[in-house]
C-alpha positions as CSV (number, residue, x, y, z in Angstrom):
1,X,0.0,0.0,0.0
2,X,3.1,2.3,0.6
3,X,4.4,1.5,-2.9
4,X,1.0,2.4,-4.2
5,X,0.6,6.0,-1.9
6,X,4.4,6.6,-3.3
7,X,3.6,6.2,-7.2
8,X,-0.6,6.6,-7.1
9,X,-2.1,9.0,-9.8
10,X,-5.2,8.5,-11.8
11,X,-5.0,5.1,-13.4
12,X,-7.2,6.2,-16.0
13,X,-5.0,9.4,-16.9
14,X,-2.8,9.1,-19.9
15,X,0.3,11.1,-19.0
16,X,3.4,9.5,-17.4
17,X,2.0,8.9,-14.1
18,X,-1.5,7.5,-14.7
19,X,0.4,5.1,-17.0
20,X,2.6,3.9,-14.3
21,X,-0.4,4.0,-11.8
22,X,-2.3,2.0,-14.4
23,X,0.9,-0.4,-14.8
24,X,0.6,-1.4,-11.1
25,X,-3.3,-1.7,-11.0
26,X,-3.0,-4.3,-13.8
27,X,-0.7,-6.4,-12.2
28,X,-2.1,-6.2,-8.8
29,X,-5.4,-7.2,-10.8
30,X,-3.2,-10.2,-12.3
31,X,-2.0,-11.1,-9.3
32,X,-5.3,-11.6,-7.1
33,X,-7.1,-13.5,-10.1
34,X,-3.9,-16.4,-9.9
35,X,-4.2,-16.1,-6.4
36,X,-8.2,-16.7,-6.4
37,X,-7.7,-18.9,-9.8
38,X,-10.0,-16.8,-11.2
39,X,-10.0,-17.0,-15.2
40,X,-12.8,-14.8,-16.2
41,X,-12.7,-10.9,-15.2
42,X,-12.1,-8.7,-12.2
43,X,-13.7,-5.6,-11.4
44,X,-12.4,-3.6,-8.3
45,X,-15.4,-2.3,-6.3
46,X,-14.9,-0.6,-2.4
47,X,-15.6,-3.8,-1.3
48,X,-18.3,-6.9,-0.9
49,X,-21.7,-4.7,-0.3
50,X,-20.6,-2.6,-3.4
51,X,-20.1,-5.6,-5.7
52,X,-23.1,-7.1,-4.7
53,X,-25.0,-4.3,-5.7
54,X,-22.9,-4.0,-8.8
55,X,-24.3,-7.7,-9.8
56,X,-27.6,-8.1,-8.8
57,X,-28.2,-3.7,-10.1
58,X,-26.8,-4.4,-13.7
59,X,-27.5,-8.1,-14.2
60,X,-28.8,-8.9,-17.1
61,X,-31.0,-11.8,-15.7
62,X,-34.7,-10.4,-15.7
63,X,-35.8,-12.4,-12.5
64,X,-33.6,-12.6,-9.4
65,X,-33.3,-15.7,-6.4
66,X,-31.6,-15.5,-3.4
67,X,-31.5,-17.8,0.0
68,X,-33.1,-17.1,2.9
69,X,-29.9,-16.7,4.7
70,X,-27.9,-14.3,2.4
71,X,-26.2,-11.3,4.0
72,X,-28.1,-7.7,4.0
73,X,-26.2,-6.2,1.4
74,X,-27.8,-8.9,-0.9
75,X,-31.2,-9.1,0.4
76,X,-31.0,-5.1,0.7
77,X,-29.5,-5.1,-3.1
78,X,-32.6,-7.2,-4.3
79,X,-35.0,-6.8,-2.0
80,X,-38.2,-7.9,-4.5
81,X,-36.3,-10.8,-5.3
82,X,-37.6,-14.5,-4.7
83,X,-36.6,-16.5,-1.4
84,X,-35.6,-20.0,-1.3
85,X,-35.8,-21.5,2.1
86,X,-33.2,-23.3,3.3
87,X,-33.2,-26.7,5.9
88,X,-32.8,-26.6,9.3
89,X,-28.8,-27.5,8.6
90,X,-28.6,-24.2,6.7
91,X,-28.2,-26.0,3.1
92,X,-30.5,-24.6,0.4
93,X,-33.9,-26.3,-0.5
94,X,-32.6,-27.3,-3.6
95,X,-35.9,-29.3,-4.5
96,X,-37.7,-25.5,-4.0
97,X,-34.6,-23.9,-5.6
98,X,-35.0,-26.2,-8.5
99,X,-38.9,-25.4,-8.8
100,X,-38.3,-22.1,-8.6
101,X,-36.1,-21.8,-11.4
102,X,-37.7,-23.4,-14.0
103,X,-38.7,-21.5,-16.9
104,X,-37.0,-18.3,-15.5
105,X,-33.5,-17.6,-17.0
106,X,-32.9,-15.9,-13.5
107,X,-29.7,-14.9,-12.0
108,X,-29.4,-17.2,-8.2
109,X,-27.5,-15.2,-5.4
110,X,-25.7,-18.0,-2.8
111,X,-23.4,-16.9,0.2
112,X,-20.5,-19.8,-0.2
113,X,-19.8,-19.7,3.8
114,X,-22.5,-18.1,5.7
115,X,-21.0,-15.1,7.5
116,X,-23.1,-16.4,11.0
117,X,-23.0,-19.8,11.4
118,X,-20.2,-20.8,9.4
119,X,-21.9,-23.3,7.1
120,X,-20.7,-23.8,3.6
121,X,-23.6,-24.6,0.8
122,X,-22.8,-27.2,-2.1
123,X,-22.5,-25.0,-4.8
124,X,-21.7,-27.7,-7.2
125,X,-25.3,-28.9,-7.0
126,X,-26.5,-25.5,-7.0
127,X,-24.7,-24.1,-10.4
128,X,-25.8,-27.7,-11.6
129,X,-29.4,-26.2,-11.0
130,X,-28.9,-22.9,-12.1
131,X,-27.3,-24.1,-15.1
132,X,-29.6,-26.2,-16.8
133,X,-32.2,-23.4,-16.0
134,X,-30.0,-21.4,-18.1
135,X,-29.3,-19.0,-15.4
136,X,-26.4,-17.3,-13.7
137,X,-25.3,-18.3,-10.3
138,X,-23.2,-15.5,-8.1
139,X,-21.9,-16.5,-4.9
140,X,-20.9,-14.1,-2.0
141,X,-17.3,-15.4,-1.3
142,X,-16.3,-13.1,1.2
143,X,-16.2,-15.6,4.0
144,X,-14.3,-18.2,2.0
145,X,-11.8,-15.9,-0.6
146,X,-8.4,-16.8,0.6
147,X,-9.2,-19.3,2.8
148,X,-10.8,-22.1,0.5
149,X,-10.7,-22.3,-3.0
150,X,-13.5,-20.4,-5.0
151,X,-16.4,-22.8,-6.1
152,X,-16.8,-22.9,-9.9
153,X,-19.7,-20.1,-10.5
154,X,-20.8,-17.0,-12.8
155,X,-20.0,-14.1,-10.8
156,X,-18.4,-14.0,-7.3
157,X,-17.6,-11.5,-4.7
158,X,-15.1,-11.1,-3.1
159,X,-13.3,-9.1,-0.2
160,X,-10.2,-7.8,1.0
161,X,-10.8,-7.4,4.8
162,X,-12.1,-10.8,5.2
163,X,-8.6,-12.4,4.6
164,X,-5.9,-9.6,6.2
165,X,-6.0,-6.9,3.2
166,X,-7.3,-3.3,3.5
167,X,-10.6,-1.9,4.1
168,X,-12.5,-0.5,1.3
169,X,-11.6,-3.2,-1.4
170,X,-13.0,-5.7,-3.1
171,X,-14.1,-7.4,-6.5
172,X,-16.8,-8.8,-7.9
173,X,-15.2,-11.4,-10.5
174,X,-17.5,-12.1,-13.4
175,X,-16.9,-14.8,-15.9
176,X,-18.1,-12.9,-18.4
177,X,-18.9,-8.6,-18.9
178,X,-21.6,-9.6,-21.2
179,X,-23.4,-10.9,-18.0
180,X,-23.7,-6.9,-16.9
181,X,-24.8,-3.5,-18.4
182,X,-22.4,-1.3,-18.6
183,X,-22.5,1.7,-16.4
184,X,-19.6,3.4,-18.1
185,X,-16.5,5.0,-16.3
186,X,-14.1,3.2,-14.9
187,X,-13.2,-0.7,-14.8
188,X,-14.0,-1.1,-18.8
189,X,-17.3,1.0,-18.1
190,X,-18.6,-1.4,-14.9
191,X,-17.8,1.0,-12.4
192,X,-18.1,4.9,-11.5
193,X,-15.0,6.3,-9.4
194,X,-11.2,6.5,-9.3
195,X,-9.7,3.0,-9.0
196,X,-8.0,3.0,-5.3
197,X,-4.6,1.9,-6.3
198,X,-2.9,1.4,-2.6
199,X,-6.0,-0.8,-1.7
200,X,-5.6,-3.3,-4.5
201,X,-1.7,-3.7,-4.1
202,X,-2.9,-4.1,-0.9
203,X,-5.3,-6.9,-1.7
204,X,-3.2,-8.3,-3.6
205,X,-0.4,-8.6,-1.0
206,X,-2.9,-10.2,1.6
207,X,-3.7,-12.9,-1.4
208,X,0.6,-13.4,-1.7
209,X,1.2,-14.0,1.9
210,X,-2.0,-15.7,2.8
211,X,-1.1,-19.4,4.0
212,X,-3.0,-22.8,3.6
213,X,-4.5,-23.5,6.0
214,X,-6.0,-20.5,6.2
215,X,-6.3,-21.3,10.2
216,X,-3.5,-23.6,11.7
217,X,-6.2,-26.3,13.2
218,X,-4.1,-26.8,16.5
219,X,-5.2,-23.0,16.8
220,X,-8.3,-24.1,16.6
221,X,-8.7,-27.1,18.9
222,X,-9.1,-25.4,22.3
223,X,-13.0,-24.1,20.7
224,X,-13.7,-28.3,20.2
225,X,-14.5,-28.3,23.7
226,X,-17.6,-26.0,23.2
227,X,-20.5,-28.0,21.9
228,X,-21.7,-26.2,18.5
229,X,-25.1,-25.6,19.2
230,X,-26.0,-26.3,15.4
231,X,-25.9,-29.1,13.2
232,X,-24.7,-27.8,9.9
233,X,-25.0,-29.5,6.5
234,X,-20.8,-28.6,5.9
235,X,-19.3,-26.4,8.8
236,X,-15.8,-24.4,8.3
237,X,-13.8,-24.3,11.5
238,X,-13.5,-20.7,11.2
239,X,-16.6,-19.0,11.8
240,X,-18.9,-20.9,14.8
241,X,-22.3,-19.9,16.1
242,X,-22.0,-21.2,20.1
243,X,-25.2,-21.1,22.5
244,X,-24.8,-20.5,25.8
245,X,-27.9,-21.4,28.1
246,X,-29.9,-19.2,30.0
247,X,-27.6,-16.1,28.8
248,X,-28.5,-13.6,26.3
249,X,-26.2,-12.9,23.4
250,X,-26.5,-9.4,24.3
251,X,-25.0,-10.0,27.9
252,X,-22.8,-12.3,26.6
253,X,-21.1,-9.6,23.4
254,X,-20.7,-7.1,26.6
255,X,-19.3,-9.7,29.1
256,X,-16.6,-10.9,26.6
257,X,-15.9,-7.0,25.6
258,X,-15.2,-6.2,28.9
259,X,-12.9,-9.1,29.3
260,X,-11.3,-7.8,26.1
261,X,-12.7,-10.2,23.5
262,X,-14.6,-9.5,20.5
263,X,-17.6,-11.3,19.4
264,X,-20.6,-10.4,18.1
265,X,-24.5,-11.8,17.8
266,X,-25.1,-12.2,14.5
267,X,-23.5,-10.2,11.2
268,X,-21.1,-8.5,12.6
269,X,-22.1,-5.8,10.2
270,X,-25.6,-5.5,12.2
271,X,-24.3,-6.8,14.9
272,X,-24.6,-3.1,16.7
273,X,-28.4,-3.5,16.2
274,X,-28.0,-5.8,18.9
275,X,-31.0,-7.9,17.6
276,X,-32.0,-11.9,17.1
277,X,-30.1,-13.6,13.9
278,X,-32.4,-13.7,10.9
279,X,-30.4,-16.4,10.1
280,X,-31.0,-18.4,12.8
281,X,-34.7,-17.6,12.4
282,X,-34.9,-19.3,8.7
283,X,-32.9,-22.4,9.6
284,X,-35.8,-22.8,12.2
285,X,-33.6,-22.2,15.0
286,X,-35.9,-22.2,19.0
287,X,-35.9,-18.5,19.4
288,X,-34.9,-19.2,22.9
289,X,-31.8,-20.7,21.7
290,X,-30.9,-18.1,19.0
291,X,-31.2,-15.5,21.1
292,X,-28.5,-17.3,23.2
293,X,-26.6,-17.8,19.9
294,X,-22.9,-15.5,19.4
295,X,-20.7,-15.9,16.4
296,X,-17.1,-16.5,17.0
297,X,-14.6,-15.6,14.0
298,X,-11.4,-16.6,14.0
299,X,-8.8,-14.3,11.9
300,X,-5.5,-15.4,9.7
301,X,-3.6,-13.8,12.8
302,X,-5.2,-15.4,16.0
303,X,-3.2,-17.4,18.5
304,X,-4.2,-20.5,20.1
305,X,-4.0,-18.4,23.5
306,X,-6.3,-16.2,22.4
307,X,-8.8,-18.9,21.6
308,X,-8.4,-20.7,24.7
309,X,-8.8,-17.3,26.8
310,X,-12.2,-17.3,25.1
311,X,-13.0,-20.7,25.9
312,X,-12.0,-20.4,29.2
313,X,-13.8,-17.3,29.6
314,X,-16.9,-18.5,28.3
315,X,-16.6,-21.7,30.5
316,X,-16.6,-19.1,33.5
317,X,-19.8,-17.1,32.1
318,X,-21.6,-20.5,31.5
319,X,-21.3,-22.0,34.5
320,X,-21.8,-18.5,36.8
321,X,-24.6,-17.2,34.8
């Protein structure tokens, strides 16, 4: 991000300095679609929310599915579209999805790894679906970019934060531009407003030193000893919803604050609403159990001390009350 401060200029200028600025975007561009293997396109967006309404505003699909457990910024992006429900282990009715579809030519929005509970949907069986409909399948990949390699899709999006880069970056790849309308300015005409050089260098450095696992597992152990309160159709290890009886997750976000740990009930980009998971409410979650229910993320850059000073410190709340 220094490099880019140092040499930034308007990529889109054509004197000496937009063309250098222009020479770096390119290759950072380059650079996170190997690291993603990502064949298609890649347009830069100020991250996920942005690229989701890039995809779902400008599709060229004339009807629009999403699940019932999407994030906001796609239910808020197409908020007349259609829902499918999902199961009680968070996996997508495909039998309903695949009803749904018929006939429709429609564009399906999937979250890869829900950004509450963890769960990650087959999206092989659900491009399967979308595909003979005809359709075009975009998954939200902002849990999983970096961390597990991208499922084979349409569109994705994708962003920085979520895997150690900078705020205010992202991408929404797209196999194909003829999939959008043009909106014309920058990005080959998909996107109004000065690329931000520094924060896709930066991205792009995040993808470069980002390790696999994404999570060291022996970091992760210590939260085994917690008892997921959910039975998910494909958990990742680094995003869990835990329950702890006869304690609100309200109390508990402001008891582990105060101990110096951050958690948070539900998104954690509503997560100030302070207010049940609407995610939790259309797997068909007790409300008395959901409203017990915190998320618990664990970053490229956690320690396994830190995770067992949670565990212990939820132990101690538990058994208190």
């Amino acid at each position: 991000m220094d490099e880019g401060f140092r040499l930034w200029a308007n990529p889109s200028s054509p004197h000496a300095e937009g063309r250098k600025a222009r020479a770096a975007l390119e290759d950072a561009r380059e650079r996170i679609k190997a690291a993603l293997g990502w064949e298609g396109e890649l347009i830069f967006t100020s991250g996920a929310s942005e690229a989701a309404v890039l995809a779902l505003g400008r599709s060229r699909a004339s009807t629009i599915l999403t699940s019932a457990v999407e994030h906001d910024c796609i239910l808020q992006a197409a908020s007349e579209a259609d829902r499918i429900p999902v199961h009680g282990d968070g996996a997508v009715d495909l039998e309903r999805l695949a009803g749904a579809v018929e006939g429709t030519r429609p564009l399906v929005a999937v979250q890869h790894v829900n950004s509450e509970t963890g769960n990650r949907q087959d999206i092989a069986a659900i491009a399967g679906i979308v595909s003979d409909a005809g359709g075009v399948l975009l998954v939200d990949c902002a849990q999983s970019a970096g961390k597990i390699p991208l499922p084979a899709c349409d569109m994705a999006i994708v962003s920085a934060h979520k895997f150690g880069g900078p705020i205010g970056i992202g991408a929404l790849l797209v196999r194909d531009f003829a999939m959008l309308e043009p909106s014309g300015g920058h990005e080959r005409g998909y996107r109004r407003g000065t690329e931000n050089l520094p924060g896709a260098l930066g991205m792009a450095a995040a993808l470069d030193a980002a390790s696999d696992p994404y999570v060291d597992p022996l970091v992760l152990g210590p939260l085994d000893r917690l008892e997921d309160i959910l039975e998910l159709a494909n958990p990742t290890p680094y995003i869990r919803a835990i329950a702890m009886p006869e304690m609100s997750a309200t109390a508990q976000v402001m008891r582990f604050d105060m101990a110096g740990i951050a958690v948070s009930q539900g998104s954690a980009c509503s997560s100030g609403t302070m207010k049940t998971s609407r995610v939790l409410e259309a797997m068909g979650i007790d409300p008395k159990v959901a409203a017990n229910t915190i998320r618990v993320s664990v970053g490229w850059n956690t320690t396994r001390e830190e995770v067992e000073r949670f565990c212990e410190a939820w132990i101690d709340m538990a058994t208190r009350k």
